[in-house]
Backbone as a printed PyTorch tensor [residue, N CA C, xyz], in Angstrom:
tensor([[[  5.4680,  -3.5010,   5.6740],
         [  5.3860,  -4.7600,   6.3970],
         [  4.3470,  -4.6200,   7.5020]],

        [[  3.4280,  -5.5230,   7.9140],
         [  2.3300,  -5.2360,   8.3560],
         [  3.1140,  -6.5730,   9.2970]],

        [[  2.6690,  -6.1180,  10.9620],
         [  2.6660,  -7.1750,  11.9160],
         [  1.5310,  -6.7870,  12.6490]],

        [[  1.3910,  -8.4060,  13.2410],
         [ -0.2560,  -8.4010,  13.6830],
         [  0.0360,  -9.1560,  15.1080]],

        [[ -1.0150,  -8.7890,  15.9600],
         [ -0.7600,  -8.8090,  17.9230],
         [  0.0360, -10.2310,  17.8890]],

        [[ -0.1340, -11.1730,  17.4660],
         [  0.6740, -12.3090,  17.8580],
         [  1.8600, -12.1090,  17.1120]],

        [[  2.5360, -11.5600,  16.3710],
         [  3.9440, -11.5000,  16.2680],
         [  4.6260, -11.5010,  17.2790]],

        [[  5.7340, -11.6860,  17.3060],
         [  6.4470, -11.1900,  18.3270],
         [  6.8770, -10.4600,  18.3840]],

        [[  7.2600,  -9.4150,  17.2100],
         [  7.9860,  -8.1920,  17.1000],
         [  6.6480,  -7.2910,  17.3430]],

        [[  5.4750,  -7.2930,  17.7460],
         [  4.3830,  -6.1010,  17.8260],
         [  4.7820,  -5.3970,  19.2020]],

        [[  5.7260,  -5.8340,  20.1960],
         [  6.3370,  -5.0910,  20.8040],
         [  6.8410,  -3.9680,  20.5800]],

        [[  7.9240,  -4.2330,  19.5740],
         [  8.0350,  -2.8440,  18.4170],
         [  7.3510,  -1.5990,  18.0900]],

        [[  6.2950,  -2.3330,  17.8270],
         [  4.9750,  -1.8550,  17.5090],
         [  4.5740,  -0.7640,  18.4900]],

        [[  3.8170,  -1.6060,  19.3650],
         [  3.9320,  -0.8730,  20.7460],
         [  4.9940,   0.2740,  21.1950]],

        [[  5.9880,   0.1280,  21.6990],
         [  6.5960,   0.7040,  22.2270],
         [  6.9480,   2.4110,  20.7720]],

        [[  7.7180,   1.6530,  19.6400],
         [  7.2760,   2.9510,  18.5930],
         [  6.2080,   3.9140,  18.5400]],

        [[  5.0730,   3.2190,  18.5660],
         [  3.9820,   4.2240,  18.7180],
         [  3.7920,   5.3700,  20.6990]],

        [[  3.8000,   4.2440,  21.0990],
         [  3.8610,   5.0620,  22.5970],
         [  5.2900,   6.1360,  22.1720]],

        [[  6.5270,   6.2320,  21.7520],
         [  7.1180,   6.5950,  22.1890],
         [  7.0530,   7.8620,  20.8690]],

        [[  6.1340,   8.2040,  20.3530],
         [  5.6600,   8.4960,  19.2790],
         [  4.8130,   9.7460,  19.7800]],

        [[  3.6080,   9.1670,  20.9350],
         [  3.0280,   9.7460,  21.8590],
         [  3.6320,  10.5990,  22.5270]],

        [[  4.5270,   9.8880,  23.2810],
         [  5.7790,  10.4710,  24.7750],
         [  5.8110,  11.4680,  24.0890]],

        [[  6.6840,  11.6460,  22.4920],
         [  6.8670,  12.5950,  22.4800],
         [  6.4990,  13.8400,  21.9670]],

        [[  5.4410,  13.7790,  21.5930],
         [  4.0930,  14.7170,  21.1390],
         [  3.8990,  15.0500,  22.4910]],

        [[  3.7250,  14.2240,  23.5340],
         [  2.8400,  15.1980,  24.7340],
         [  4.1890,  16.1920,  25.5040]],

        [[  5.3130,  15.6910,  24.9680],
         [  6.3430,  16.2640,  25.7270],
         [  6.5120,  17.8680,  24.4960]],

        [[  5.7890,  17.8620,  23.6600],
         [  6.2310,  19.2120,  22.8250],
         [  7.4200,  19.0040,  21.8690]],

        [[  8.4830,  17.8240,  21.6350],
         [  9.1520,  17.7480,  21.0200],
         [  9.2780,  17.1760,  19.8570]],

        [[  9.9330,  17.9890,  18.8070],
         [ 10.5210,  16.8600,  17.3680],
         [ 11.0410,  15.6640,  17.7780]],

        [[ 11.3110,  15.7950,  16.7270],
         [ 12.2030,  13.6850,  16.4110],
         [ 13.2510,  14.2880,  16.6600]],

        [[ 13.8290,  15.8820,  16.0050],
         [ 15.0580,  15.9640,  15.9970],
         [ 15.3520,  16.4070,  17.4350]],

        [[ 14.7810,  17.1120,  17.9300],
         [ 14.7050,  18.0890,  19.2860],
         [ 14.9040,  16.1960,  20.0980]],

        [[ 14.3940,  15.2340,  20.0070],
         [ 14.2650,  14.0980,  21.2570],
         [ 15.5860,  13.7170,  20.7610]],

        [[ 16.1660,  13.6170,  19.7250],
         [ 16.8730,  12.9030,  18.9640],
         [ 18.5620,  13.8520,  19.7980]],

        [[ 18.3840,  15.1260,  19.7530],
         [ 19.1220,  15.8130,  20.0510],
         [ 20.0160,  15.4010,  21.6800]],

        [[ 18.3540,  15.8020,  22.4200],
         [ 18.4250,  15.4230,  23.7000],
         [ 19.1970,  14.1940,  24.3960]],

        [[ 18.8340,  12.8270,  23.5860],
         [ 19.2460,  11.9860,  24.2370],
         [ 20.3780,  11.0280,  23.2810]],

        [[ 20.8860,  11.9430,  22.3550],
         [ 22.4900,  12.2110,  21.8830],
         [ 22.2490,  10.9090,  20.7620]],

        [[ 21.5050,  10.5960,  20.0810],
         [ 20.6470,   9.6040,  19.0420],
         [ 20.7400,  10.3310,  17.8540]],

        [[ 20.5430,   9.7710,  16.3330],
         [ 20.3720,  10.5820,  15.1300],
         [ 18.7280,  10.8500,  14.9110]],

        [[ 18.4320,  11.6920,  14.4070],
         [ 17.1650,  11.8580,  14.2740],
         [ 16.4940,  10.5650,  13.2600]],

        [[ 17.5310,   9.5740,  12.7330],
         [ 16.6810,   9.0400,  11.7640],
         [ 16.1210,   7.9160,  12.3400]],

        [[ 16.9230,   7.6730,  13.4260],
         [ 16.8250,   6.5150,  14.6520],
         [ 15.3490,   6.5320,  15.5000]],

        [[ 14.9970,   7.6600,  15.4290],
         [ 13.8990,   8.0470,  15.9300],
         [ 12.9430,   7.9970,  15.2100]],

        [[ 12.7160,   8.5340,  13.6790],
         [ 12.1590,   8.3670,  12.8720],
         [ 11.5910,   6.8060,  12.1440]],

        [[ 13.2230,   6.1740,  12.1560],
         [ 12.5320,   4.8780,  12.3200],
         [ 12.0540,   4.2420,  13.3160]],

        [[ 12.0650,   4.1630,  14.0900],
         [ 11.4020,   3.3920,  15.4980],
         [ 10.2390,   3.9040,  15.4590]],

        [[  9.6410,   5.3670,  15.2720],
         [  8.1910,   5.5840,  15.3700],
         [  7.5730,   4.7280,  13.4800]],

        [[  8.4550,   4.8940,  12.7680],
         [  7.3010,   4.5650,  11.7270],
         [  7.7150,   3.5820,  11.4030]],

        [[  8.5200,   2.7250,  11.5640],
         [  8.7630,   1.2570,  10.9800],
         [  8.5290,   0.3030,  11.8580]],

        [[  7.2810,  -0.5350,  12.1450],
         [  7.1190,  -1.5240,  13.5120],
         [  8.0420,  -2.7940,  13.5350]],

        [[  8.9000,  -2.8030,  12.5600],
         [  9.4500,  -3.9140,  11.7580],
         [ 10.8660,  -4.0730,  12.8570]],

        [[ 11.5480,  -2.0050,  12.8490],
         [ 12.7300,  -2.2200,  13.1320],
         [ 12.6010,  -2.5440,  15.0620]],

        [[ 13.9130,  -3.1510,  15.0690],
         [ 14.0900,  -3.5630,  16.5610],
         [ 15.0510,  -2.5150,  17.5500]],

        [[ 14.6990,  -2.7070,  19.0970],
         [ 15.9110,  -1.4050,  19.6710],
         [ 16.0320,  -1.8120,  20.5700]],

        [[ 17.1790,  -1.1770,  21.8020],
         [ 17.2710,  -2.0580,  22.8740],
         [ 16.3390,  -1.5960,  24.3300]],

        [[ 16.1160,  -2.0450,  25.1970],
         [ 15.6910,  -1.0820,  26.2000],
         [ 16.5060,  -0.5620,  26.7570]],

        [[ 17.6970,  -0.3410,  26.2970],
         [ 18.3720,   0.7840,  27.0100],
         [ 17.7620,   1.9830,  26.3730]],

        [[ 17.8060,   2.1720,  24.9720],
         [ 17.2210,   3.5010,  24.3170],
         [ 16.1350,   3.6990,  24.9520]],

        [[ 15.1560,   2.9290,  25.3720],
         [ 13.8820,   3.4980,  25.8090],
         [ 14.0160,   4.1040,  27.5900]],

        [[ 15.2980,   3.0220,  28.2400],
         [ 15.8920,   3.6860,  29.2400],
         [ 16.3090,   5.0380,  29.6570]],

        [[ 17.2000,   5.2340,  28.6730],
         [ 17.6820,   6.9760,  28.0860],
         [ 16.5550,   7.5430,  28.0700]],

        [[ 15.4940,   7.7510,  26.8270],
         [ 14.5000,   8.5170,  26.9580],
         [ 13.5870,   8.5640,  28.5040]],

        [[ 13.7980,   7.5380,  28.8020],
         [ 12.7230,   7.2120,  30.1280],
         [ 13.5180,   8.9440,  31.3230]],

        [[ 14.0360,   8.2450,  31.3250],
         [ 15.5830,   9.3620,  32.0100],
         [ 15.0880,  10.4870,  31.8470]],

        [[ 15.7000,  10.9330,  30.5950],
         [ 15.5560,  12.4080,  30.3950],
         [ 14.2360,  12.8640,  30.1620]],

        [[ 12.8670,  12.1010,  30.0110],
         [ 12.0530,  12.8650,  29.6300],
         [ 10.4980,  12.6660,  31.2530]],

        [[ 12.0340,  11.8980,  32.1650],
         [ 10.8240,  11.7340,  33.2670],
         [  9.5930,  11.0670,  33.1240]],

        [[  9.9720,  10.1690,  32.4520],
         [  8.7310,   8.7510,  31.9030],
         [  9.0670,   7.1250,  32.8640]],

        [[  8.0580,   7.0420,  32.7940],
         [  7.9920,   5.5900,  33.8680],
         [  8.3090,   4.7600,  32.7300]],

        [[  9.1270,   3.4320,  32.4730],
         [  9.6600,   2.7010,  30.9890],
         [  7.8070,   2.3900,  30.9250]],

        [[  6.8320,   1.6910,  31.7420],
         [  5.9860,   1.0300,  31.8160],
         [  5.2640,   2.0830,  30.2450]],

        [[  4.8880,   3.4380,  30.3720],
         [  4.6340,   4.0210,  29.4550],
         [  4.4590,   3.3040,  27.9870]],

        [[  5.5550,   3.0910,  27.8660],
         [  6.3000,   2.5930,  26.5710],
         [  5.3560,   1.2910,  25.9250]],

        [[  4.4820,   0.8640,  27.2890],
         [  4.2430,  -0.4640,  26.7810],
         [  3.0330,  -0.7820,  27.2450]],

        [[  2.5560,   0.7030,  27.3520],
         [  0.6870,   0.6210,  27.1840],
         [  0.1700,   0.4440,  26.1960]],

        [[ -1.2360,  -0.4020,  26.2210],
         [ -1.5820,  -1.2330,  24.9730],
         [ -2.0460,   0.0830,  24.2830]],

        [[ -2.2120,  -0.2030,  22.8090],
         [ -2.5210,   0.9870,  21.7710],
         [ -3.9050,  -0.0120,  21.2340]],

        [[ -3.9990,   1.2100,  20.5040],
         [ -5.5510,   1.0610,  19.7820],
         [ -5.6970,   0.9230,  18.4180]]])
């Protein structure tokens, strides 16, 4: 499923990929983030590769938390 900047779900988008980033620069798996902030690893897996699926900002709250991320992160424009 392909969404394009005026969707409204490219938020999704956004925030999946940044948080995709987060956690590459932080050194961690899906499962290792997944671990951390008490989530299944598949939850993670989908949110980085499916722009489709939806989540709440609390999850991005949690991660924000534990991984010492400003939420704003989450929702720097991508390329």
């Amino acid at each position: 499923m392909s969404i394009e900047k005026k969707d409204l779900k490219y938020i999704y988008v956004i925030a999946g990929k940044n948080l995709k980033r987060i956690r590459k620069e932080h050194n961690l798996t899906q499962i290792q983030l997944a671990d951390l902030i008490g989530y299944e690893e598949s939850t993670i897996s989908n949110i980085e590769a499916r722009p489709h699926r939806s989540f709440s900002l609390e999850f991005l709250y949690i991660i924000s938390i534990k991984l010492n991320v400003p939420m704003e992160e989450f929702f720097k424009p991508i390329d």
